[in-house]
DOZA-219948 format. One record per residue (C-alpha): residue number from 1; x, y negated, z negated. Coordinates in steps of 0.1 Angstrom, whole numbers. Last residue first. Layout:
// residues N
R   n    xx    yy    zz
R NUM     X     Y     Z
...
//
This chain:
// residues 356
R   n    xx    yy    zz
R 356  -321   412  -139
R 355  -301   387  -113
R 354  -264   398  -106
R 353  -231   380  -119
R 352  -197   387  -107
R 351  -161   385  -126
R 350  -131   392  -109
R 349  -104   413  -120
R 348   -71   409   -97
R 347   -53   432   -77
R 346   -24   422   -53
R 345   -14   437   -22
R 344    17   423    -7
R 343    21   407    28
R 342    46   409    59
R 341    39   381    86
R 340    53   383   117
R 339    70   364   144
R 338   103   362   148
R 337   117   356   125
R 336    97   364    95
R 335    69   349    77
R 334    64   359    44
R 333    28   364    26
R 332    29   363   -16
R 331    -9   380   -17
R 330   -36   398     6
R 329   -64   413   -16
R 328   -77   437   -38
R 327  -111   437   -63
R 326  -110   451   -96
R 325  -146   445  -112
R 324  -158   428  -144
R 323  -199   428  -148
R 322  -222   398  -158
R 321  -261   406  -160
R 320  -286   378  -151
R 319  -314   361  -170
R 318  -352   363  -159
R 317  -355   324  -150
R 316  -361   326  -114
R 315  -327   346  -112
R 314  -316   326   -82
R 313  -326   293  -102
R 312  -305   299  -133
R 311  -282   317  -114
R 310  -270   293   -94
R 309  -273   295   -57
R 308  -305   275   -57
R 307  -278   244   -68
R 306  -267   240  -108
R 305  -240   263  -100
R 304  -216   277  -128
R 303  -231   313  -126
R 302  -233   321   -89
R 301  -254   346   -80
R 300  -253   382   -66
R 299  -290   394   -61
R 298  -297   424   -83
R 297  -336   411   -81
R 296  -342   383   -62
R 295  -374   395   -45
R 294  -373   413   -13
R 293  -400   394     3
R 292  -419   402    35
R 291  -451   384    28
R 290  -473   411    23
R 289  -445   434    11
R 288  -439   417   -19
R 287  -410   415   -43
R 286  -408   385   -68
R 285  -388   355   -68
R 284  -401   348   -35
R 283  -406   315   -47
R 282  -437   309   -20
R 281  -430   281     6
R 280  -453   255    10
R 279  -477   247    37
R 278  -481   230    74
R 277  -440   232    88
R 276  -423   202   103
R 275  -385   199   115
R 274  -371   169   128
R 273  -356   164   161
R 272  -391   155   178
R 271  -387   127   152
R 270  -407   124   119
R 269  -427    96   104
R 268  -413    78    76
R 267  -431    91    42
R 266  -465    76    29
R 265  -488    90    48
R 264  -483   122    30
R 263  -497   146    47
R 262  -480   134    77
R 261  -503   141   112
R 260  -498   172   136
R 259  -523   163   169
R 258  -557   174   182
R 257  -574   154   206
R 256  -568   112   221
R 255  -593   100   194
R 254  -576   119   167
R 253  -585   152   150
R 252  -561   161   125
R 251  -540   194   117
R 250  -513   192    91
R 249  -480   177    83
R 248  -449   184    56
R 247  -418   174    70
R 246  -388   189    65
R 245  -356   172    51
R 244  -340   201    37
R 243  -345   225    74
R 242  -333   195    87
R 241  -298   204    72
R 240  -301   235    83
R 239  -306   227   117
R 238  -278   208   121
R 237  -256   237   105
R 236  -269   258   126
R 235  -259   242   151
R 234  -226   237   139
R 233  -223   274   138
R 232  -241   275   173
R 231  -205   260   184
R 230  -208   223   197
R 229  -218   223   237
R 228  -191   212   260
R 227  -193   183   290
R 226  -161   178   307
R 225  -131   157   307
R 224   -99   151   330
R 223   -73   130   323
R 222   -46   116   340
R 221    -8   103   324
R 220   -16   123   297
R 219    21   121   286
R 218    19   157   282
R 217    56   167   290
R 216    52   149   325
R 215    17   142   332
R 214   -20   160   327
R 213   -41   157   295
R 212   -73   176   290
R 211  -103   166   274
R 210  -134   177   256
R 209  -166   156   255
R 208  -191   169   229
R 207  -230   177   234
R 206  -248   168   203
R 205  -284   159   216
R 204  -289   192   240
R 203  -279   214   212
R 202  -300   200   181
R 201  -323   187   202
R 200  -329   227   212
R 199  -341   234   179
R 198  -361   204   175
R 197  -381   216   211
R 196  -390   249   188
R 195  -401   231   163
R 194  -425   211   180
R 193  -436   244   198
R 192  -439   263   166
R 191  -459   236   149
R 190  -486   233   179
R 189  -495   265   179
R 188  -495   268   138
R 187  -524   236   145
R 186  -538   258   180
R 185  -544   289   158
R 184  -584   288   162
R 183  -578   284   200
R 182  -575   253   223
R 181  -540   260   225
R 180  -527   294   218
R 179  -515   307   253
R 178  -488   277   248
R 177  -474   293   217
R 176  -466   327   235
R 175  -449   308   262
R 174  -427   285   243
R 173  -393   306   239
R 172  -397   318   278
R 171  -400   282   295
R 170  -385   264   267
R 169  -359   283   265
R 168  -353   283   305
R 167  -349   247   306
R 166  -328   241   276
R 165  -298   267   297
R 164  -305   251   324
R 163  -301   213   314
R 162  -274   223   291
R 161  -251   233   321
R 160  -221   230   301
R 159  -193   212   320
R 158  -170   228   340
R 157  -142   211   348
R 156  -139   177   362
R 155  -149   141   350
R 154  -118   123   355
R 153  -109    94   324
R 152  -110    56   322
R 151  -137    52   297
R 150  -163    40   322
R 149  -159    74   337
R 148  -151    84   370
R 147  -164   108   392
R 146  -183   142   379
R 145  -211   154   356
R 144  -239   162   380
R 143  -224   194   392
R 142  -234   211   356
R 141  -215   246   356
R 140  -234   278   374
R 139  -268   285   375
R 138  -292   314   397
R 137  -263   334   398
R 136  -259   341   361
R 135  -226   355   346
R 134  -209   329   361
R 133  -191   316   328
R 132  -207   283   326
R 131  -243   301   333
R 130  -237   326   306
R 129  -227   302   280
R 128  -258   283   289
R 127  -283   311   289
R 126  -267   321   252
R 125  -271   283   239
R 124  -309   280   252
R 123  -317   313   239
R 122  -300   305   202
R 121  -312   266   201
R 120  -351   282   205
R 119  -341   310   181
R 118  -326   284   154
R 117  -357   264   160
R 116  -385   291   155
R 115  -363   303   127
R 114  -359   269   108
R 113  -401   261   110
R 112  -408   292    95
R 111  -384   290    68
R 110  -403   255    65
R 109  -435   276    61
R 108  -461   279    87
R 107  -469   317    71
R 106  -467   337    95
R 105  -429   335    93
R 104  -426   357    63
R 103  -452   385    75
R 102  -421   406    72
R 101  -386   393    88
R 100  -374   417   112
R  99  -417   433   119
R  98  -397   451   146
R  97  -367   469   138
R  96  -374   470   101
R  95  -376   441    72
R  94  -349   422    79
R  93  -334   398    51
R  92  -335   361    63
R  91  -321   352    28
R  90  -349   345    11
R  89  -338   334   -26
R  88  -311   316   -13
R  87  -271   319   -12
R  86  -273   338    25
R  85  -293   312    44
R  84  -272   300    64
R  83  -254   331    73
R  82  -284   353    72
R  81  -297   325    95
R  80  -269   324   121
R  79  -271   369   118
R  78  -308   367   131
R  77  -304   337   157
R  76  -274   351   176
R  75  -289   384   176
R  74  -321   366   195
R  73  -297   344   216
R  72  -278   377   228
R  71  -311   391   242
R  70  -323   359   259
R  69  -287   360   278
R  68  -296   400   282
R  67  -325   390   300
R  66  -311   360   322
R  65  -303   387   348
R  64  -340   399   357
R  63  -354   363   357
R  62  -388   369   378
R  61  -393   400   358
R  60  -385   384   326
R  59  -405   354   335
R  58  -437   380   342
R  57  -431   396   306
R  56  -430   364   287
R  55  -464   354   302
R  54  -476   388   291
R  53  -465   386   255
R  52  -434   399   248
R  51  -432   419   212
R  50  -415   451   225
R  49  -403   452   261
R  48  -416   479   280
R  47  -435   457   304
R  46  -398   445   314
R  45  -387   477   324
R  44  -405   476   353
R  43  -381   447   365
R  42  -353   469   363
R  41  -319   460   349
R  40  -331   452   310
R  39  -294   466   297
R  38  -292   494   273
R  37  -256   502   261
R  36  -261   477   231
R  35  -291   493   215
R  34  -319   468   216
R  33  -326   457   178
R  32  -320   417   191
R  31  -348   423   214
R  30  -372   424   178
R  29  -372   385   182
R  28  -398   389   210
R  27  -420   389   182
R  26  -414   351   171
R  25  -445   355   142
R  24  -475   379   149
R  23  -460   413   137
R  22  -476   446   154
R  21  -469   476   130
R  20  -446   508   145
R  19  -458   524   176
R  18  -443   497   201
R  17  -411   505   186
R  16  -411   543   192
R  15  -424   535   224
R  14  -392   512   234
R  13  -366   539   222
R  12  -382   567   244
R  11  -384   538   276
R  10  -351   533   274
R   9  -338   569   266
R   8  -357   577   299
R   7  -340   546   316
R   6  -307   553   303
R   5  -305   589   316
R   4  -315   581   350
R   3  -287   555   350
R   2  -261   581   338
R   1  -277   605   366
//
């Protein structure tokens, strides 16, 4: 009966999606907005899924239990680039349960280019995690890492099976891009997918050894290592900073087909680790619901900063207002014997500046 009621509310939830605007951009993005207690179990349910294209569709059917993996890696990627993006003028507000971020990625911008890698890193991080902890029977921990190492130590543990979790992003992450070439959007086509591969460098290139020592007391007499991935805050943080370095390109017919060339000719070519994107960004200093942009207006800014957090460049030049406000927090701590800490509550009047 419970199950019976979860389909219906399912497929009730799923066609009042389906009924609201079509967004091109990373559609299947909209998963994230799945209510928690609804799980994709069936592989009929699968055509119900908002903003997967068909090829998407028949891997989720073929990959029932990975679904909620690709489900985390969505959320993942929506609330890492609020985070990273929280002190700039588009701050990866979402627009609805579907359209998420507006027309915004349509665009080929470089916030284009950072959420087509973030979501690529985010699926191939979430399939991972859930193939290291057995959540996944088709993958488990990477048997390839094991023996000796040059360095002395045991491999043993479970390592990160990156090559899985890197595998099936691509696979599901790509597929909508891949129906694209040969047609009039083959040069955004071809971004996405070089983007998307960036995203998952930034995991696959950055694994980290951790180690264990064995012995009396610790002496680390043995130990054993295995391969872990670096947390999708760091990440994010990667991707970030080639978010700042991205590389402008566009569309250019070569001798051996279509490929993305430098605009400027000038600059040092980029990796497949870099990020490119084919215009410039708006300001989005200004509200507009063609693009998907709040606008800066009332945005909290930072009045001594010179960076796009600052309020000179936050504000886009209209000023800001300064109010005074009592906030509360956690002061003169003790720790007692034993063990817990007893705290005060102290006010204080804080200062905080908003864009007119």
């Amino acid at each position: 009966m419970l199950r019976k009621t979860l389909l219906v509310f399912f497929g009730f939830y799923m066609m009042t999606l389906q009924s609201s605007t079509r967004v091109e951009a990373i559609r299947w993005l909209a998963m994230a907005n799945m209510n928690s207690v609804i799980t994709v179990q069936q592989p009929s349910l699968c055509d119900e899924l908002v903003g997967l294209v068909k090829r998407q569709k028949t891997i989720c059917k073929r990959n029932i239990e990975v679904m909620e993996s690709v489900k985390l890696g969505a959320k993942l990627a929506i609330d890492e680039c609020q985070y990273q993006f929280r002190n700039r003028r588009w701050n990866c507000s979402t627009i609805d349960a579907v359209r998420l971020f507006g027309n915004v990625l349509k665009l080929g911008t470089r916030e284009a280019s950072f959420v087509h890698a973030l979501s690529s890193a985010g699926v191939a991080i979430a399939v991972t995690r859930a193939c290291s902890s057995g959540e996944i029977d088709k993958c488990g921990c990477d048997r390839t890492v094991r023996g000796r190492s040059p360095e002395g130590f045991e491999w043993s543990g479970c390592s990160d099976n990156i090559a899985y979790g890197t595998a099936f992003s691509k696979t599901f992450v790509d597929a909508r891009e891949r129906r694209r070439k040969n047609k009039k959007k083959y040069g955004r086509a071809l971004m996405n997918l070089h983007n998307n591969e960036a995203g998952r460098r930034a995991v696959e290139d950055h694994m980290k050894v951790e180690c264990k020592c064995h012995g009396v007391s610790g002496s680390c007499e043995l130990k054993t290592c295995w391969r872990a991935m670096s947390s999708y805050r760091e990440v994010g943080e990667r991707i970030k900073e080639k978010f700042d370095g991205a590389t402008e390109v566009k569309l250019q017919n070569t001798k051996s087909g279509q490929k993305l060339v430098l605009v400027n000719p000038r600059l040092k070519l980029h990796t497949d680790a870099d990020l490119v994107y084919l215009v410039a960004s708006p300001d989005f200093c200004e509200p507009d619901d063609k693009i998907g942009s709040f606008g800066t207006y009332g945005r909290v800014c930072n009045k001594t900063s010179k960076a796009i957090d600052g309020c000179d460049l936050m504000c886009c030049g209209r000023g800001y207002e300064t109010r005074r406000k009592t906030v509360a927090e956690r002061c003169m701590c003790k720790f007692h014997w034993c063990c817990y800490v007893i705290c005060k509550t102290c006010e204080k009047t804080i200062e905080e500046h908003t864009c007119k």
